[in-house]
C-alpha positions in Angstrom: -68.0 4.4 66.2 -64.8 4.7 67.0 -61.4 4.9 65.0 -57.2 5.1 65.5 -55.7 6.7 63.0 -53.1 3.7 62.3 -56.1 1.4 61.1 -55.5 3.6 57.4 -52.3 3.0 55.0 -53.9 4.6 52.2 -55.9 7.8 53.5 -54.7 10.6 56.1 -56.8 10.3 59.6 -56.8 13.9 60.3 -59.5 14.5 63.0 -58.2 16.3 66.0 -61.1 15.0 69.1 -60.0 18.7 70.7 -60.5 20.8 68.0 -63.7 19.0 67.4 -65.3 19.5 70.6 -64.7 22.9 70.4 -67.7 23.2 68.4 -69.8 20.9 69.9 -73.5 21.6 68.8 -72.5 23.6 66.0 -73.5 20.9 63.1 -72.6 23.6 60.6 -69.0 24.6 62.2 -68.5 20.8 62.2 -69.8 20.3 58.7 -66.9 22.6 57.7 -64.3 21.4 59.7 -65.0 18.0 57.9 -64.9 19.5 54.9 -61.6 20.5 55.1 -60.3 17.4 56.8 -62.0 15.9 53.4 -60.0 19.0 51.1 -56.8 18.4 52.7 -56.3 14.6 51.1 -56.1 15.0 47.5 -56.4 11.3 47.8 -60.0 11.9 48.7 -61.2 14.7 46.4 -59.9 16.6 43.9 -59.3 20.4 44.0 -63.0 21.9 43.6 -64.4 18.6 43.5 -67.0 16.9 45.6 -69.4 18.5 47.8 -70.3 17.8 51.6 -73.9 18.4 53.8 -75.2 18.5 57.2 -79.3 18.4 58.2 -80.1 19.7 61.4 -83.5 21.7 62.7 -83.3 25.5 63.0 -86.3 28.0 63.9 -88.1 29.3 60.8 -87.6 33.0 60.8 -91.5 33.2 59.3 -93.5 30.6 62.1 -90.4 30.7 64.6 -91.1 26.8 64.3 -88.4 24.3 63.9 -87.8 23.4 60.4 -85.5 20.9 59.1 -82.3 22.8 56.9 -79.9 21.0 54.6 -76.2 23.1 54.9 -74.3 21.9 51.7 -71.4 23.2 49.6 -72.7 25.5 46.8 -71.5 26.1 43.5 -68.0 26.2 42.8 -65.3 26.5 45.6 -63.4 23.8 47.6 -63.8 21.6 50.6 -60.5 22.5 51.8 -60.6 25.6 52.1 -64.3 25.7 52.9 -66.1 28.5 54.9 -69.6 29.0 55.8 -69.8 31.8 53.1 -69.3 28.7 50.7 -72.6 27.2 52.1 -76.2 27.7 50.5 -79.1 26.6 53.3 -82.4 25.0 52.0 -85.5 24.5 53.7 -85.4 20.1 53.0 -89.2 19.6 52.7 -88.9 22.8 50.5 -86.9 21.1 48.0 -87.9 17.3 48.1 -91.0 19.2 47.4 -90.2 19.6 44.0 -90.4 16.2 43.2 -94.2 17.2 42.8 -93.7 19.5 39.6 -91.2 17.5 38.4 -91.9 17.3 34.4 -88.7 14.0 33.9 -85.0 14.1 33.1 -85.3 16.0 29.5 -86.7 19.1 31.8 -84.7 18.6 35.1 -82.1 21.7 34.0 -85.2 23.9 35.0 -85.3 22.9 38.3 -82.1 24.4 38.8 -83.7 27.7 38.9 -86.3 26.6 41.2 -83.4 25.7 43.9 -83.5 29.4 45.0 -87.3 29.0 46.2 -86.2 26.6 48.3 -83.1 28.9 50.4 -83.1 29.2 53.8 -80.4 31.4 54.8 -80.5 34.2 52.6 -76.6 35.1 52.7 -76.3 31.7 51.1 -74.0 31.0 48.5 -75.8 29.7 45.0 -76.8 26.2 45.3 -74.9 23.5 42.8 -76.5 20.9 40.4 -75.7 18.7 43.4 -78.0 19.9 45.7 -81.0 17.7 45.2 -78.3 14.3 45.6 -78.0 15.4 49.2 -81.5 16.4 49.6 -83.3 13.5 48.4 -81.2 11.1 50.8 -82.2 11.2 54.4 -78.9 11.0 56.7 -77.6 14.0 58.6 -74.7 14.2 57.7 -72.9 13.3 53.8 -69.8 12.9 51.9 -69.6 13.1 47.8 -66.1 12.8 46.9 -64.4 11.7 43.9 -61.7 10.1 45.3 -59.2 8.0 42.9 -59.4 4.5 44.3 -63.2 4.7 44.2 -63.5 6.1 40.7 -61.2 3.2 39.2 -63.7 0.4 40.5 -67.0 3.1 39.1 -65.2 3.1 35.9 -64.1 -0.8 35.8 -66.0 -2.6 32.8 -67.4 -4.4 35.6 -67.4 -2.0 38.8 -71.2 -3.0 39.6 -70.2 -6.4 40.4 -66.6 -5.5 42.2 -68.6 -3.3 44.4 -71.1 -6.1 45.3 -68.2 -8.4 46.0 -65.7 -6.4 47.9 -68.7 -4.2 50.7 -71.0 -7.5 50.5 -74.0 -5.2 49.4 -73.3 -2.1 51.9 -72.6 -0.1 49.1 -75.1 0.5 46.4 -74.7 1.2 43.1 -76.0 3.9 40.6 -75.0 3.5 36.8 -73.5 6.7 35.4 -76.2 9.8 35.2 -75.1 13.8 34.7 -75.1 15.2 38.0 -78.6 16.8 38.4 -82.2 16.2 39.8 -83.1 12.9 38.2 -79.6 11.8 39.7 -80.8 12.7 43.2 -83.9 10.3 42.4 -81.6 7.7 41.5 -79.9 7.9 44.7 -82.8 8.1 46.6 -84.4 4.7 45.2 -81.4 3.2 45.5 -82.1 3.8 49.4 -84.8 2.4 49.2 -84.3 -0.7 47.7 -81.3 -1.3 49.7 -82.3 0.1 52.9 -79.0 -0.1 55.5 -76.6 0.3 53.1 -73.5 2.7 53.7 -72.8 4.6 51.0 -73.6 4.4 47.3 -70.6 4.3 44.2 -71.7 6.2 41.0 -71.0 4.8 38.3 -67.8 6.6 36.9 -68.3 9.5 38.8 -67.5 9.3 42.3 -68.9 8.1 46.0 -71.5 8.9 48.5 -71.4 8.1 51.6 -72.9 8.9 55.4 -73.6 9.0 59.0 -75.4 10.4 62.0 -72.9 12.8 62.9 -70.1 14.9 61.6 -67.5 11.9 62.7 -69.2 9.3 61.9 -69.9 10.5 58.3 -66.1 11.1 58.2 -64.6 7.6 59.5 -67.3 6.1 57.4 -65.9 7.8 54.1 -62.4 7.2 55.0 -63.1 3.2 55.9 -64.9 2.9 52.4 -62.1 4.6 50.6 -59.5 2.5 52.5 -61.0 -0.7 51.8 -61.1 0.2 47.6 -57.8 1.2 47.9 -56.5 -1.8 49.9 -58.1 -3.8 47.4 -56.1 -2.1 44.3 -53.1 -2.2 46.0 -53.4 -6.0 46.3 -54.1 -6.5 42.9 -51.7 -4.3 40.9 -49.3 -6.9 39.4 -51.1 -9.6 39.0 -52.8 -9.3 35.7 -49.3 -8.1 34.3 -46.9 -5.1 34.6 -48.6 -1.9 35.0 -49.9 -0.4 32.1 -48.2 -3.2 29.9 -45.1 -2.6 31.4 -42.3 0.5 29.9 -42.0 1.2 26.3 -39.5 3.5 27.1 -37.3 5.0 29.9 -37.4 8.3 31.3 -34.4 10.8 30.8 -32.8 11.6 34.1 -33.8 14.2 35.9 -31.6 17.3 35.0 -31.8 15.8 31.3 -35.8 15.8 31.7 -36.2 20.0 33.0 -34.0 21.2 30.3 -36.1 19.3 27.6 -38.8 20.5 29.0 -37.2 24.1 28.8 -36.6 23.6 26.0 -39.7 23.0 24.3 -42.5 24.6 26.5 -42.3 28.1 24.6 -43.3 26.2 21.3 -45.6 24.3 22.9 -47.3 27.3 24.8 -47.6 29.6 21.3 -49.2 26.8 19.7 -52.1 26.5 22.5 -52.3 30.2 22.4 -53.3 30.4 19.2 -56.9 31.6 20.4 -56.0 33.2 24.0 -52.6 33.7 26.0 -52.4 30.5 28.0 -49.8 29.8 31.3 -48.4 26.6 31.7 -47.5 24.0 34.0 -45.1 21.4 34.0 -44.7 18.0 35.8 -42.3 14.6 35.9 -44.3 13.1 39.0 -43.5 9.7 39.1 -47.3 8.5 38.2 -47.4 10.8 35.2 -43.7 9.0 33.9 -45.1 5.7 34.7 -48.2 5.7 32.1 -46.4 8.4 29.2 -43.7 5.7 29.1 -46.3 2.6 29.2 -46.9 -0.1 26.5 -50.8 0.8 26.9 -50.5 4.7 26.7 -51.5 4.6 23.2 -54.6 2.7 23.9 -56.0 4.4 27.2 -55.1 8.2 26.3 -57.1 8.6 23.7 -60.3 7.2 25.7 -60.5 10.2 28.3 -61.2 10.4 31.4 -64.5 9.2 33.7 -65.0 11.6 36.1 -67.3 14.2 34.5 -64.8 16.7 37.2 -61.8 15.2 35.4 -62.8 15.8 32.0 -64.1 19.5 32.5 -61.1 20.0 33.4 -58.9 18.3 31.3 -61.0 18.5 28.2 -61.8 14.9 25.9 -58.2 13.9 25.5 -54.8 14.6 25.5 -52.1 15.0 22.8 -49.7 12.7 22.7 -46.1 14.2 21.5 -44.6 12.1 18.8 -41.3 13.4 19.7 -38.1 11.3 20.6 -37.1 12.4 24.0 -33.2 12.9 23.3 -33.9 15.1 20.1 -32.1 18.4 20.2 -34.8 20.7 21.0 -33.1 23.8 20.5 -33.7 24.2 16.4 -37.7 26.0 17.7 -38.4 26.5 13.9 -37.6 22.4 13.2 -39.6 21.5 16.5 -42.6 23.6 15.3 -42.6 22.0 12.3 -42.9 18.5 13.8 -45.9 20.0 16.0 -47.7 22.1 13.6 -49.5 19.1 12.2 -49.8 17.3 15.5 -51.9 20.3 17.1 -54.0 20.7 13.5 -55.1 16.9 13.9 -55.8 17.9 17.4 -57.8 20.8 16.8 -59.2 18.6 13.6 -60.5 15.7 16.2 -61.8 18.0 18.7 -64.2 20.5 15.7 -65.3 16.8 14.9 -66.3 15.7 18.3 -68.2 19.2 18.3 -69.8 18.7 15.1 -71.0 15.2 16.2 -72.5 15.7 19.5 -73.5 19.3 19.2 -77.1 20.0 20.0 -79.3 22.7 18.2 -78.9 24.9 21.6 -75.2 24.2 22.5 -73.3 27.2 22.8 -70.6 27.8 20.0 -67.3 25.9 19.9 -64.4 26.7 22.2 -61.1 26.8 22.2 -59.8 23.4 20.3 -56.2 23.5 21.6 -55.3 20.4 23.7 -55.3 21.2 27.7 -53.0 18.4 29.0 -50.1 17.6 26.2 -47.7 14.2 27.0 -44.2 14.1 26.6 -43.1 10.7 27.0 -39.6 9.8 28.6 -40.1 13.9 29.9 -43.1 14.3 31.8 -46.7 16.3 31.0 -47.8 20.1 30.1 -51.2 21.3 31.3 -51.5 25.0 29.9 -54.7 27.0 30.8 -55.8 30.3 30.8 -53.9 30.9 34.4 -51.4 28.8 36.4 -53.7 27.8 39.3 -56.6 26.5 36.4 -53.0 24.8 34.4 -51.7 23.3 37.4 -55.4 22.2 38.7 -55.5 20.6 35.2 -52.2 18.4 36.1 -53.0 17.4 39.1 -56.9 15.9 37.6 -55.0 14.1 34.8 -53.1 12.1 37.9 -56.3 11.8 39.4 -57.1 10.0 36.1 -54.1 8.1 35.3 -54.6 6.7 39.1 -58.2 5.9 37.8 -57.0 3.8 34.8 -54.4 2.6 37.0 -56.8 1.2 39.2 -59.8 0.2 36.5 -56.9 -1.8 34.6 -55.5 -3.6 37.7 -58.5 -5.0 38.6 -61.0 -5.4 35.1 -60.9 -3.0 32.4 -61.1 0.8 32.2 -63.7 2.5 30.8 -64.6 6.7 30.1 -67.7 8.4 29.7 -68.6 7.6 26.1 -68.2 11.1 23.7 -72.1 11.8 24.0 -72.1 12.1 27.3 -69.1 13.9 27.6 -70.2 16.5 25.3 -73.2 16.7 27.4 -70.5 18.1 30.0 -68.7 19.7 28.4 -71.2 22.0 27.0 -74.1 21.7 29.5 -75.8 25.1 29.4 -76.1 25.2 33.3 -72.1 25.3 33.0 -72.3 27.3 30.3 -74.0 29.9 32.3 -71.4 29.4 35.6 -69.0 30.4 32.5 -70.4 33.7 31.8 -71.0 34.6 34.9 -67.5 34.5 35.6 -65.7 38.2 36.3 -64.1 39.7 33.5 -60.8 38.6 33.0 -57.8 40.9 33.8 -56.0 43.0 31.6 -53.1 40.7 31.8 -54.5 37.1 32.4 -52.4 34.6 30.4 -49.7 36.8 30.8 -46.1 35.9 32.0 -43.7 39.0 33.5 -39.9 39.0 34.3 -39.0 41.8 35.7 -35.0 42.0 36.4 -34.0 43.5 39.8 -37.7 43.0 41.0 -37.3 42.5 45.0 -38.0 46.2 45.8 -38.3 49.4 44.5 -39.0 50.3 41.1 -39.0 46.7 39.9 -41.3 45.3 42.9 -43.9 48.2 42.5 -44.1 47.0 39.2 -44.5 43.3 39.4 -46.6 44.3 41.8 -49.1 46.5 39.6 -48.5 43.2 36.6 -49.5 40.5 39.1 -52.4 43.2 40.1 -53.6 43.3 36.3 -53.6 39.5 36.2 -49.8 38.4 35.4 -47.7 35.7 36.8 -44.1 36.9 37.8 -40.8 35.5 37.6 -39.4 37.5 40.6 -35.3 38.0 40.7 -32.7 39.6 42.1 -28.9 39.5 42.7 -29.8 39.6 47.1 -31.1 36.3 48.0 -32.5 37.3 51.4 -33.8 40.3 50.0 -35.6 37.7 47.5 -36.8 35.4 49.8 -38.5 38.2 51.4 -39.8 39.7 48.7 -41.4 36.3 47.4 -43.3 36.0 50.7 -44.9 39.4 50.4 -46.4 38.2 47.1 -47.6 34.8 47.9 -49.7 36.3 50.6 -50.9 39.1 48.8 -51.1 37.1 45.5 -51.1 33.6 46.3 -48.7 31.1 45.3 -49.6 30.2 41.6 -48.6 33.6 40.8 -44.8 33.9 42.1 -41.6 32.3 41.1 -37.9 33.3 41.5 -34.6 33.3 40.4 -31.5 34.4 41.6 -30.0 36.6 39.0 -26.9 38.7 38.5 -27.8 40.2 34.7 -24.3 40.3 34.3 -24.1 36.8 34.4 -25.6 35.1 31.1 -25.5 31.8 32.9 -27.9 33.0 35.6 -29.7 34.7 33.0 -30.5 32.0 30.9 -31.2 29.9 34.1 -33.9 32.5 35.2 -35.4 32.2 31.8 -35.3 28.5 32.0 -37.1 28.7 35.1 -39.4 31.0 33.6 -40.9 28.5 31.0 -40.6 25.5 33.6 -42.7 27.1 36.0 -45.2 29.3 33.1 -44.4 27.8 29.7 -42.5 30.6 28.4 -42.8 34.4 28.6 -44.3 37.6 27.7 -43.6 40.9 29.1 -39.7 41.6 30.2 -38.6 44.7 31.9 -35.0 45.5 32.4 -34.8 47.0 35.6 -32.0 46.3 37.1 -29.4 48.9 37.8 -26.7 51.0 40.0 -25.9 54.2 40.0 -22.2 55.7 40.3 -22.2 59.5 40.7 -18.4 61.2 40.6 -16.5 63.8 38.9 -14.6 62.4 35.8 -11.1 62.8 37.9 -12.7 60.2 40.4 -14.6 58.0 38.1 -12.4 54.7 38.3 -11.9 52.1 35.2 -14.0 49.5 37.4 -16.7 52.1 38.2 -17.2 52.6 34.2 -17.0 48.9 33.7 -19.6 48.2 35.9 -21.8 50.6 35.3 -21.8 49.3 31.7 -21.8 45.9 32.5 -24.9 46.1 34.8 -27.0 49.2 32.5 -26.2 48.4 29.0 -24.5 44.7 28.8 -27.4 43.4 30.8 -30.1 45.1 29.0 -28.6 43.3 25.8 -27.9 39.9 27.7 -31.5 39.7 28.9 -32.8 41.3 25.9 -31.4 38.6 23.6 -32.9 35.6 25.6 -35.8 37.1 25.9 -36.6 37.7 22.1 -35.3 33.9 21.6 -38.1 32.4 24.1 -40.9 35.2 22.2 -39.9 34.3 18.9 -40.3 30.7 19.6 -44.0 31.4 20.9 -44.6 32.9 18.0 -47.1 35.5 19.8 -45.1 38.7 20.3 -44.0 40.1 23.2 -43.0 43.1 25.2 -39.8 44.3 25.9 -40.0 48.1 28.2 -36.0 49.8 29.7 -36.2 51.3 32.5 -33.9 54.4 31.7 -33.4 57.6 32.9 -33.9 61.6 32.3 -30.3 61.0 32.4 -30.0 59.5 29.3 -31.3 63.2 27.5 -30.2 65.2 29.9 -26.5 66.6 30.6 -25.4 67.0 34.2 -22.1 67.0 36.4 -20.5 64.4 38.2 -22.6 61.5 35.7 -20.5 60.6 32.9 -20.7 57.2 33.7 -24.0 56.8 34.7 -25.3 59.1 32.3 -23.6 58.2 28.9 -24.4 54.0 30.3 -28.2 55.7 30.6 -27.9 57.1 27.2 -26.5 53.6 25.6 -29.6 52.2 26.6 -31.9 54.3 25.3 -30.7 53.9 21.6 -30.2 50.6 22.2 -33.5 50.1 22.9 -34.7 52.2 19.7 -32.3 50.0 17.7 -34.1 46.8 19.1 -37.3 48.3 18.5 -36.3 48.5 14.6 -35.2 44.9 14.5 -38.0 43.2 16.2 -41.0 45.1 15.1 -41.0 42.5 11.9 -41.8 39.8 14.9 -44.6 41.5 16.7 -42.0 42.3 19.4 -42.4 46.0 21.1 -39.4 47.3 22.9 -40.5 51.1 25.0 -38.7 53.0 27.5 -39.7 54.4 30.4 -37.5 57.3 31.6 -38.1 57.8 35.6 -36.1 60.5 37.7 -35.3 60.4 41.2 -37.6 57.3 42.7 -36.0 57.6 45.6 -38.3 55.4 47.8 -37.1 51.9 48.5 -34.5 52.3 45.7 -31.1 50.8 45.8 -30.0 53.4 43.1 -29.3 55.7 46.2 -27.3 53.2 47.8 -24.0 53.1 47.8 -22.6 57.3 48.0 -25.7 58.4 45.0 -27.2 60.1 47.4 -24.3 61.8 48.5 -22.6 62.6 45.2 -26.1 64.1 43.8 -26.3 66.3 47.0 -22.8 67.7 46.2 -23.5 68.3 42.8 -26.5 70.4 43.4 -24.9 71.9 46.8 -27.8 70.4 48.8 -27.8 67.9 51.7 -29.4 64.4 51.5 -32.1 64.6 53.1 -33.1 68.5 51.1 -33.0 65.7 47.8 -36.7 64.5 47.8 -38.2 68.3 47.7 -35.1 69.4 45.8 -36.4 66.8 43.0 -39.9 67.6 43.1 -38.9 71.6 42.7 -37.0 71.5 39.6 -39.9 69.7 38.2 -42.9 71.5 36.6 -45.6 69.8 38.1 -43.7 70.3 41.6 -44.3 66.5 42.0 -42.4 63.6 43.9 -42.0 60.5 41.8 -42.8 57.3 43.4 -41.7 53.5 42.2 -45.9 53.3 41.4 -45.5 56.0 38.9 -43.2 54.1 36.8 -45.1 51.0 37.4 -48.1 52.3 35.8 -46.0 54.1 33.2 -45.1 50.2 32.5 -48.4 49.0 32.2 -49.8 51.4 30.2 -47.7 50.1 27.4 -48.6 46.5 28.2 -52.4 46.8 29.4 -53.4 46.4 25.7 -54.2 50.4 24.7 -51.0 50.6 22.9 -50.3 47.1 21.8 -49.6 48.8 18.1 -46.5 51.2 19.6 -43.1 50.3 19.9 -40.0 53.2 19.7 -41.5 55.1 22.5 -40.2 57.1 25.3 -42.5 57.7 28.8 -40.8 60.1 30.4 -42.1 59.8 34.7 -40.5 62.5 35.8 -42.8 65.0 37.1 -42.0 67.0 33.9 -38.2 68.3 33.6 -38.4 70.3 30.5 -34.5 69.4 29.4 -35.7 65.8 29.3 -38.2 66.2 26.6 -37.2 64.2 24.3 -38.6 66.3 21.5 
């Protein structure tokens, strides 16, 4: 078979004959090079969706006879980005073996277990539910994707008979069935009632599809997926306007973020009210489309199809009764609109449990709403992290382009709430759910950290996004940002980062970092002021604009941030943390540092008398007091250095042992230090102290502060 690229207009043609025939006989290194061709397209298959197999003959490490293995993606993970340590290898006649002690569907969970009887390679990854729906089917190589186009004809009232039509009988059809052995069986007679056919649509689930090889599985997929999406494309209009055409209009734009600013703190403390949750935010043009739709109020509530779609997504969304143009910046008269919006949310969803439940289902989780719709402004996923939030965003598209599709062509329809629930709370996935690693200390955390490119503050975004946090990374040097930022996408990945430029002397900049902030997160949790300089002269050479500044930078921006800050928390409604990063100076009296030193001070009472005010509010405002980080630290920029070395009658570079002398622990104090000073108060073993003092200083017995 053979294939140009410019025959598709609605899937990506990705495979590259050189790269391919680089590894030529190796079915496996082929199998994953198609896999991520498959990943790549979100078109095709959504993140962690869909699974793909190879069969080929191997020697049996027992009779060193060949023995037919089945390669396919195991549990969890994602085709594009998947690697052969993602793979689990079954003997085949192994598992289509089990077909003999097969006791029917209400037993088939137990033969989940037996899947591990049946591994080949014994560095393979656990196999998935899926397994037996590529083992049961014959062809070398095979594609299950979910992709959009697909799903809106498997979850049309009459997708059987649009399938029929539009492949002329090459594509078979299996009503909806959970994922699992007697769904493999399906597939499999199917087959065999309908032997040539090409593939095989699953009722609102997904597609299956194959071929002999590696390519011709792939063109095969990609020619199936073209042709249903050709064939919505032709027929969106003609029924009527999309989704009943507009209710409404979208704000513009600018109009649309600062809403959304606005109001994604209030939203995020009322989904928190079980666990810390991170948000996401979107305005994509497909998302505007249906939350401003005549029909929104009729298909939202029905959920999704996609049993991948709804796990993630959970039964429904909540609609925001809101008028788009409101002034959002009363939080308290907001949170009284949404209180009983998110009750009758939680209300619904403790009712869907009660109904469904099953004498064995595991206990009731979380009944905050997952995906919240903000018509005329766009959508909120929040989750326990942002990659799971903005995951959940991009399967609600995947959905809206299901009903999209469904509703173009017939009429859309979702799994009913039985089988749903059946998902939902499966106690295979219940048990992928415990198994899951412990989350971090920090998970569902947000950070801002001012002046957090390098040094001190980097070391300790560093150690936050370590313990679980996202950061809101900043600085007043926009290279030295940009840098910075690309240090921590590759060491944390890029759902954990975002920046802002940001002069704390500036409350615009401030308030647009903190807007930024709740765009990207939903809101915030932990701030540390950071930021600083450091002037060191005598007080015949201190100048008017060097007291200004230091003052303007230490103490003025400390309050600016400060006061945004406690404005997004108290909107939350879940706390917060607030820790200064001081000085030694602050306590202790020294030469040539009146500016620095009484700015130092200011800020250390400033944060006890923020402590006193916000306690009432769960808010927790701590100081850490470092001394001489000199490593990586701008605070010996600009003549510190120098003027220190005078004072003491030293030179520079006699500074770092100089410090580490005078201390009584004879230590040298690294930006780490302090960062760990800053998550001991935030790491959850002193959640109940606020007032406090750390001093970091390897012990300089003037500073104690008692």
């Amino acid at each position: 078979m053979s294939v140009n690229e410019t025959n598709y207009n609605y899937v990506s043609y990705l495979w590259d004959e050189q790269e391919a025939a680089k590894m030529a006989g190796d079915e496996v290194a082929l199998l994953i090079y198609r896999s991520n061709l498959l990943g790549a397209d979100l078109r095709l298959t959504n993140y962690g969706g869909g699974n793909t197999s190879c069969k080929l003959i191997q020697v049996d490490p027992l009779t060193k006879n060949g023995i037919e293995v089945m390669w396919v993606k195991g549990s969890g993970g994602d085709l594009g980005t998947l690697k052969k340590s993602g793979l689990a290898a079954l003997y085949v006649d192994r598992l289509r073996s089990l077909q003999n002690i097969y006791r029917g569907v209400e037993f088939e969970d137990e033969m989940v277990g037996l899947f591990n009887h049946c591994i080949y390679d014994l560095d393979s990854k656990a196999p998935s539910i899926d397994t037996p729906l590529h083992g049961f089917l014959p062809f070398k190589h095979i594609d299950h994707l979910h992709p959009d186009a697909a799903i809106a004809i498997a979850a049309a009232k009459d997708g059987k008979k649009i399938t029929e039509e539009l492949f002329g009988g090459t594509i078979g059809w299996v009503d909806w069935k959970k994922p699992g052995f007697e769904l493999g069986l399906q597939l499999k007679q199917c087959l065999d009632e309908n032997p040539g056919i090409r593939g095989i649509m699953l009722g609102s689930h997904g597609l299956f599809t194959w071929g002999d090889t590696a390519y011709e599985s792939y063109v095969n997929t990609l020619a199936v997926i073209e042709k249903c999406s050709s064939y919505l494309h032709d027929r969106y209009g003609r029924k009527g306007p999309v989704f009943g055409g507009q209710k409404m209009n979208s704000l513009p734009a600018e109009k649309r973020s600062s809403q959304a600013a606005a109001i994604a703190s209030v939203l995020r403390g009322l989904c928190s009210s079980k666990q810390s949750m991170v948000g996401h935010f979107t305005d994509d043009t497909r998302v505007l489309e249906f939350i401003n739709s005549n029909d929104l109020s009729r298909l939202a509530p029905m959920g999704t199809s996609c049993p991948d779609h709804f796990l993630r997504t959970k039964i429904s969304p909540l609609v925001l009764n809101l008028d788009s143009e409101a002034d959002l910046s009363d939080a308290q008269a907001i949170k009284e609109k949404l209180v009983p919006a998110f009750e009758d949310y939680r209300k619904m969803y403790g009712d869907y449990y009660q109904k469904c439940k099953h004498p064995n289902s595991p206990a009731i989780r979380d009944a905050n709403p997952v995906v919240i719709l903000f018509p005329g402004i766009g959508m909120f996923t929040f989750a326990k992290d942002k990659q799971t939030a903005r995951v959940a965003a991009e399967f609600y598209i995947n959905a809206i382009n299901v009903m999209k599709g469904a509703e173009a062509i017939s009429e859309y329809t979702s799994l009913p709430h039985q089988e749903a629930f059946n998902i939902e709370y499966w106690l295979l996935e219940e048990a992928k759910l415990q198994r899951m690693p412990k989350p971090k200390p920090l998970t569902g955390k947000i950070a801002l950290v001012t002046g957090s490119a390098g040094g001190i503050g980097k070391a300790i975004a560093k150690k936050f996004a370590a313990e679980g946090a996202v950061i809101v990374l900043n600085d007043v040097n926009i290279e030295r940002l940009n840098v910075a930022e690309a240090e921590f996408v590759s060491q944390f990945g890029r759902d954990t980062v975002t920046t802002a430029l940001l002069d704390v002397t500036s409350k615009e900049q401030i308030n647009q970092a903190f807007e930024k902030a709740t765009l990207a997160f939903g809101g915030v949790d932990i701030v540390v002021n950071n930021a600083g300089l450091s002037i060191s002269k005598s007080i015949a050479d201190h100048t008017e604009k060097d007291w200004d500044l230091l003052y303007d930078v230490l103490v003025k921006g400390q309050f600016l941030v400060t006061q945004v800050a406690t404005s997004i928390f108290k909107k939350q409604a879940t706390g917060g943390d607030i820790i200064n990063i001081v000085s030694k100076n602050a306590l202790v009296s020294g030469p040539n540092n009146a500016g620095y030193g009484s700015a130092k001070a200011a800020q250390l009472h400033l944060s006890r008398l923020n402590a006193a005010e916000l306690g009432s509010d769960g808010i927790r405002v701590n100081v850490v007091n470092p001394d001489a980080v000199i490593s990586d630290s701008n605070i010996w920029a600009g003549g510190w250095a120098e003027g220190r070395a005078k004072a003491y009658g030293i030179s520079v570079e006699e500074l770092p042992a100089y410090y580490a002398r005078r201390t009584l622990l004879n230590q040298i104090i690294l930006p780490e230090d302090i960062a760990n000073a800053c998550f001991a108060f935030v790491g959850g073993l002193l959640s109940k102290s606020t007032g406090n003092v750390l001093n970091v200083d390897g012990g300089v017995a003037i500073a104690f502060v008692r």
